[in-house]
C-alpha positions as CSV (number, residue, x, y, z in Angstrom):
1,X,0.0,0.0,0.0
2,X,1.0,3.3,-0.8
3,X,0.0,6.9,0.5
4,X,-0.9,10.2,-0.9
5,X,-0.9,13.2,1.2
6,X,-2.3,16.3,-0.4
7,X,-3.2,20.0,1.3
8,X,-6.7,20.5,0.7
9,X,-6.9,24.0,-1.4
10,X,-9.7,25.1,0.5
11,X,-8.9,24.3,4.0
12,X,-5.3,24.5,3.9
13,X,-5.3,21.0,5.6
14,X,-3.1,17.9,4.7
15,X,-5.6,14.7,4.0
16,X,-4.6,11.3,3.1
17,X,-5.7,8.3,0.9
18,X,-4.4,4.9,0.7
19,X,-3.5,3.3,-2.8
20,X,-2.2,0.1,-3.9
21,X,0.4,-0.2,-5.4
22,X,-1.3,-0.4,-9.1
23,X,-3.5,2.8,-8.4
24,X,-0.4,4.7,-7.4
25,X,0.8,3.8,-10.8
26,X,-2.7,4.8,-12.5
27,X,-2.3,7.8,-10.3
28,X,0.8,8.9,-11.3
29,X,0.0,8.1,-15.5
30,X,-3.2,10.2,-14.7
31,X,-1.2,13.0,-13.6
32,X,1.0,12.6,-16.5
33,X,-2.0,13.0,-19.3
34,X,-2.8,9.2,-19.3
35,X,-6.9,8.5,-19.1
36,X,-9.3,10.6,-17.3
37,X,-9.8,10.3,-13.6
38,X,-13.2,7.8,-14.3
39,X,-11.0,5.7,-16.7
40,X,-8.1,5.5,-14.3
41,X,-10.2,5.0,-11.2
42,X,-13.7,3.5,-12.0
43,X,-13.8,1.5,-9.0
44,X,-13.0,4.4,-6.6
45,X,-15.9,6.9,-5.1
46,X,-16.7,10.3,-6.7
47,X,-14.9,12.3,-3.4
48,X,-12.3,9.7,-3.7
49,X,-11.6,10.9,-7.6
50,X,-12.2,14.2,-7.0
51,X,-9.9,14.2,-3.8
52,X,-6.9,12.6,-6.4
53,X,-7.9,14.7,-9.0
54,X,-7.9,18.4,-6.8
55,X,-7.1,17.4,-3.2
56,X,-10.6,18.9,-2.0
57,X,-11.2,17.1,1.3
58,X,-14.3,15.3,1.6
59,X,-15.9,17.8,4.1
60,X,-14.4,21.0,1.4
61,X,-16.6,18.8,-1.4
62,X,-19.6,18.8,0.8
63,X,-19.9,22.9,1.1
64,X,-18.7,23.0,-2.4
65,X,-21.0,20.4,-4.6
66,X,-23.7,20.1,-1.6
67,X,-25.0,16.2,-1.2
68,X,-21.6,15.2,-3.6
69,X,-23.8,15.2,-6.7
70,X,-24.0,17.4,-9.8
71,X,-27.0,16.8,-11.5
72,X,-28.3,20.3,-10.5
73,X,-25.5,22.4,-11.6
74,X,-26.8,24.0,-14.9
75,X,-24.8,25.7,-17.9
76,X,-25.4,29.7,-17.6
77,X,-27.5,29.6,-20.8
78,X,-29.9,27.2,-18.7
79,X,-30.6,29.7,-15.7
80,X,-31.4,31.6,-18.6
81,X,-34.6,30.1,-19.8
């Protein structure tokens, strides 16, 4: 097992994830333009992707993207209409 510690850019607070030895190695070809963060990680959590992908903390995700979801963010021409 490997671990990756990243400062949250939010919070200002260092997190940490465990990875095996082969996600480490999707992590780091990620990083380096390999895949998207679904592709390299579709067994992994949405706050678990996100985390690798930013290094928002799971409680910075919660007051940014609410319940963790999406689905109700809209495009500016939508608020439009």
């Amino acid at each position: 097992m490997e671990t990756e510690v990243m400062k949250c850019p939010m919070c200002n607070k260092h997190h940490k994830i465990k990875l095996t030895y082969d996600e480490y190695e999707r992590l780091y070809d990620y990083r380096h333009g390999y895949g998207t963060i679904q592709e390299q990680f579709p067994e992994r959590s949405k706050v678990d992707r996100e985390f690798l992908k930013t290094g928002y903390c799971p409680q910075c995700q919660e007051m940014i993207f609410g319940n963790g979801e999406t689905d109700n963010i809209k495009s500016a021409k939508e608020f439009d209409r």
